[in-house]
C-alpha positions in Angstrom: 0.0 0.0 0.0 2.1 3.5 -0.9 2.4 6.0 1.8 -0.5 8.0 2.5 0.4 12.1 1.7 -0.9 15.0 4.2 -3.2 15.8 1.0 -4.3 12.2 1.2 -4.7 12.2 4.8 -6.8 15.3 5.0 -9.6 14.6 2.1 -10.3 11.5 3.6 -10.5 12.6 7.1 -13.3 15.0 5.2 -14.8 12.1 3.6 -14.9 9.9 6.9 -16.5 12.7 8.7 -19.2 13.3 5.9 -19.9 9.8 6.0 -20.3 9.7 10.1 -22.6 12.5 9.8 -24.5 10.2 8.5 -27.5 7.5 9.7 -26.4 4.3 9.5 -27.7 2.2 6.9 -28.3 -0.9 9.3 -29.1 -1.1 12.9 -25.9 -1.9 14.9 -25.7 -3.2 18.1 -24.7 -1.1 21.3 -21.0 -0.8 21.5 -19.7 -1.6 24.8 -15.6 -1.1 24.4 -14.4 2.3 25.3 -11.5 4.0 23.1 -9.1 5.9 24.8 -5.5 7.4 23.3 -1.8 7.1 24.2 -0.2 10.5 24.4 2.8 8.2 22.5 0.6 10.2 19.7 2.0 13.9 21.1 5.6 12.9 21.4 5.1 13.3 24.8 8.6 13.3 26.9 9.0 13.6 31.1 11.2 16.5 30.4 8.3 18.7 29.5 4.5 18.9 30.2 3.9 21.1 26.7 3.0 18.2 24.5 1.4 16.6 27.6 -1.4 19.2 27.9 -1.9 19.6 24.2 -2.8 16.1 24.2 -5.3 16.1 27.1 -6.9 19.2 25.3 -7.3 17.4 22.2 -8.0 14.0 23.4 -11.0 15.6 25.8 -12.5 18.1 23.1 -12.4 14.4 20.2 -14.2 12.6 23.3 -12.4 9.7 24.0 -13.0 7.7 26.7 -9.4 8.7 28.4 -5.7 8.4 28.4 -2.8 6.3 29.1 0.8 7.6 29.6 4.7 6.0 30.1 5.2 5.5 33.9 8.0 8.4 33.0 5.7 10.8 32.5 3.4 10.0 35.2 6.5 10.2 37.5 8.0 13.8 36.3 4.0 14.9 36.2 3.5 13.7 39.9 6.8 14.7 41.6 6.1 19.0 40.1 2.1 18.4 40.6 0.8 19.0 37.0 -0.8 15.6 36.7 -3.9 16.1 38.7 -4.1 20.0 37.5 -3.9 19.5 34.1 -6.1 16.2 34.7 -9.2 18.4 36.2 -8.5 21.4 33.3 -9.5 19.4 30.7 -12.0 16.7 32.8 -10.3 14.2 31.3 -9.5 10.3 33.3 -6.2 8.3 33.6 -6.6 4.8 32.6 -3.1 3.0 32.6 0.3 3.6 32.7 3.0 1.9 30.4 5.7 0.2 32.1 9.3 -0.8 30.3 11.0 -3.6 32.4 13.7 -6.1 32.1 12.2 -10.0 31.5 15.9 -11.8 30.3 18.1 -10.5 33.3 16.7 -12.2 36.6 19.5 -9.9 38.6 17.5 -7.1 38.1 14.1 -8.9 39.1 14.1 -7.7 42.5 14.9 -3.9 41.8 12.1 -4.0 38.8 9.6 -5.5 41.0 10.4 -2.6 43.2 9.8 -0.4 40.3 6.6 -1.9 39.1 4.8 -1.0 42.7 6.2 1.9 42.6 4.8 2.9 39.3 1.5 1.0 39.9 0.9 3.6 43.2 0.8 6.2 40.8 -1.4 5.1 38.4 -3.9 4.4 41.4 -2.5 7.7 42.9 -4.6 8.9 39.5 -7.6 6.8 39.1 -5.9 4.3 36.7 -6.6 0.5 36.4 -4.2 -1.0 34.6 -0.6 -0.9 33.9 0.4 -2.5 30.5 4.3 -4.2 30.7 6.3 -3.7 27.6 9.8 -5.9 27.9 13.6 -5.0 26.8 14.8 -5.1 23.3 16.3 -8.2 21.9 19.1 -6.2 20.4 22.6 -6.4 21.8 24.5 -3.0 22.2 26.8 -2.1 19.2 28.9 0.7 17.5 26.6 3.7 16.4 23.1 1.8 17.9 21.6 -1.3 17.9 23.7 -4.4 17.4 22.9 -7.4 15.2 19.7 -9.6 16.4 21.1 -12.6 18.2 18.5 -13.1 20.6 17.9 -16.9 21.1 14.2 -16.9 23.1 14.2 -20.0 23.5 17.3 -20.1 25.8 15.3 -17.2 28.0 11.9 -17.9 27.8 11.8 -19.8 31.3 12.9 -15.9 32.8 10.8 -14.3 31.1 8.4 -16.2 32.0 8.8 -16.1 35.7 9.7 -12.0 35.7 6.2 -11.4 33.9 4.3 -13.7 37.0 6.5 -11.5 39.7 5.2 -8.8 38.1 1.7 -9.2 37.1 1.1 -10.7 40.9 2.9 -7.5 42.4 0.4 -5.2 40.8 -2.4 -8.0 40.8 -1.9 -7.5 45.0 -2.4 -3.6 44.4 -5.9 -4.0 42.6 -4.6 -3.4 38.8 -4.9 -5.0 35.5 -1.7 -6.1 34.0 -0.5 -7.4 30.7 1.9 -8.2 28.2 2.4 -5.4 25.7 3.8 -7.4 22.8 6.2 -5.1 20.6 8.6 -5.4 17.1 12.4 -5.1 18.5 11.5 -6.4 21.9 12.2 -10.0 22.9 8.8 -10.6 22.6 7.9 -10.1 19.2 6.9 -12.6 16.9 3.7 -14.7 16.6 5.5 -17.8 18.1 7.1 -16.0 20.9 3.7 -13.9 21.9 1.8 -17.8 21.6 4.8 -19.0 23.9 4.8 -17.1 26.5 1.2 -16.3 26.9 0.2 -20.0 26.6 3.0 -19.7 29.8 2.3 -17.4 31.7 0.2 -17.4 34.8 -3.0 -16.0 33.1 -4.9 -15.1 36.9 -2.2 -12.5 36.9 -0.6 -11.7 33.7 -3.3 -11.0 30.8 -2.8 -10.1 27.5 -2.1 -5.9 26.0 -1.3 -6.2 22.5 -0.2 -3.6 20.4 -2.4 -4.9 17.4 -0.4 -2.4 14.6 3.0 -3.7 16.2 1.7 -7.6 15.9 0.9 -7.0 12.3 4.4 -5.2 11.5 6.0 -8.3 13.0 4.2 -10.5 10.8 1.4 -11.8 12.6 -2.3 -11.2 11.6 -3.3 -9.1 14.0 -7.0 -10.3 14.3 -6.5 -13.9 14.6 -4.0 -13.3 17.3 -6.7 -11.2 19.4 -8.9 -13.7 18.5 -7.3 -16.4 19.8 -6.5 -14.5 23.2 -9.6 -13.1 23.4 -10.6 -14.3 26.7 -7.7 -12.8 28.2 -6.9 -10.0 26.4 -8.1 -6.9 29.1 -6.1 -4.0 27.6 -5.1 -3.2 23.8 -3.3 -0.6 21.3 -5.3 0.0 18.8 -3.2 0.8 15.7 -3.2 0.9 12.1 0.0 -0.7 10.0 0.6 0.2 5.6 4.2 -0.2 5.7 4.7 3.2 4.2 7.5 5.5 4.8 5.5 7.9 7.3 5.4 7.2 11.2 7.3 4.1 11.3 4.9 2.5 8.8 1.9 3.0 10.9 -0.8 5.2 9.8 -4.2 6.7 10.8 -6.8 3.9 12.0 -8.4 2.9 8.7 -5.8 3.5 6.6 -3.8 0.3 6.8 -4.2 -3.9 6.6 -4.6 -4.1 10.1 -8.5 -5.6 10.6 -10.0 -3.3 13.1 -13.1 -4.1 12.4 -12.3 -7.6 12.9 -10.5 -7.1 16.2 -13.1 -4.6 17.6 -15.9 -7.3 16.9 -14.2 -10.0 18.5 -13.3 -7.8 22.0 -16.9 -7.0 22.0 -18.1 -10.1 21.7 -15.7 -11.2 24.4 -17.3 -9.4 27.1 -14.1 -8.1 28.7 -14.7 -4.6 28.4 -11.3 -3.6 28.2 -9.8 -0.2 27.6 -8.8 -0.1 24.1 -6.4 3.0 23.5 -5.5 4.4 20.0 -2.1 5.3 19.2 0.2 6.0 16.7 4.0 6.8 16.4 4.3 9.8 15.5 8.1 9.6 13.4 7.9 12.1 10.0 4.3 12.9 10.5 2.6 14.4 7.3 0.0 15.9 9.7 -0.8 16.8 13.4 -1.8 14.7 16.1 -5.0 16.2 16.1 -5.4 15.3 12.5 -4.2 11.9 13.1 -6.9 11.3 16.4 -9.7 13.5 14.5 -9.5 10.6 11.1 -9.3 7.5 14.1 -12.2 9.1 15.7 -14.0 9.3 12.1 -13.3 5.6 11.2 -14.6 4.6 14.3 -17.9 6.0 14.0 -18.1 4.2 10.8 -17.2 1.2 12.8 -20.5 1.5 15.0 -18.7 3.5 17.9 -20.4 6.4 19.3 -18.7 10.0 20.7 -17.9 11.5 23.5 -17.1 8.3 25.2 -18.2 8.0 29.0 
């Protein structure tokens, strides 16, 4: 599929949101999932609360459901006390909180587990439910970046294993959701390794968060993945994948291979109710992160879902 342009982009938006003005030509039934957004969208960074707030403005005026944020962020926003101003400015709700950790060193267990409650306190602090776990890269160090990919995951697939239990029980005791967040570069990345671990793990405490653009860029299809860890999959990234040249590949929900449709269906038929929260990367982007959230909100209205979201 070529790479969308800003021109592209932008008439289509205008098309979408002709076409959700619209009444629908067939009853649909109630939707149940609430859609959210990661501020990953806004380039957000813990050194500065500018993007931050432009992204609760923009994600409370589109009416999503809420936001989710790196456990960076939430620390730098709790330690100068912006996160519950700029929370109550734009009535806007904290639903999770992204955690990196280490799954292949079990010398560093004890500190991360450490880290994890520490980060899961905050996202309580600020009325969140859920913290999603994203594991180190599978990449050892080398001249000018990232060395050559020898992981072998089968040699550590017994640690990280146990590290994602210790975790998912250590926030489990605090009264979250937790779950594997699935990503391209990280040693958890293919189809086989996400069906290997999660047919592993200890599913009472560690569910499933995919990143459903991020399964389909590491070769996986996306919806029969969900599908098939649909009863434990609690917590998702919803993201759209055309292997252009813009944003990493990804692009604007609708605009890529990925099956949302497919993927929303299934989690709705589940009955999980989980927090589903749009994102995109947001590398050489030919328009704004409005832009970008205004087209996902526009394709998801086509998709049955209704706005502003409780």
């Amino acid at each position: 599929m070529p790479s969308p342009t800003r021109r592209d982009l932008v008439r289509t938006l205008a098309i979408g949101l002709g076409a959700a003005a619209l009444p629908l030509a067939r009853a649909q039934a109630v939707k149940k999932v609430k859609i959210g957004v990661s501020t990953l969208a806004w380039n957000v960074s813990p050194n500065s609360t500018d993007n931050f707030e432009q992204a609760l403005k923009d994600i409370s005026e589109l009416g999503y459901s809420g936001f989710e944020t790196v456990s960076p962020m939430i620390e730098a926003l709790d330690a100068n006390g912006a996160m519950s101003r700029l929370m109550d400015k734009y009535h806007i709700s904290l639903k999770a909180g992204y955690l990196g950790t280490n799954v292949t060193d079990p010398a560093l267990r004890k500190e991360n587990v450490a880290k994890a409650i520490s980060v899961g306190k905050l996202i309580k602090k600020y009325g969140g439910t859920y913290c999603v776990i994203a594991v180190n890269g599978r990449r050892a160090p080398g001249r000018g970046g990232a060395g050559p990919d020898n992981f072998n995951f089968q040699e550590h697939k017994t640690d990280i294993v146990a590290a994602l239990n210790e975790y998912g029980m250590a926030l489990t005791d605090l009264g979250l959701g937790v779950g594997l967040h699935q990503h391209t570069g990280t040693v958890v990345e293919t189809r086989d390794e996400v069906y290997a671990v999660m047919d592993a793990v200890n599913t009472k405490y560690m569910k499933f968060a995919p990143d459903v653009g991020q399964l389909q860029k590491g070769g996986a299809d996306a919806a029969k993945v969900v599908k098939d860890f649909a009863a434990i999959t609690d917590h998702m990234h919803l993201k759209d994948y055309s292997n252009g040249k813009y944003m990493a590949g990804y692009c604007p929900l609708g605009m890529g291979f990925v099956d949302l449709e497919s993927i929303l269906k299934t989690l709705e038929e589940a009955g999980n109710n989980p927090d589903v929260m749009y994102e995109l990367d947001r590398g050489n982007a030919p328009m704004s992160a409005r832009d970008t959230a205004e087209f996902g909100k526009a394709h998801l209205i086509k998709l049955g879902y209704k706005f502003p979201m409780a």
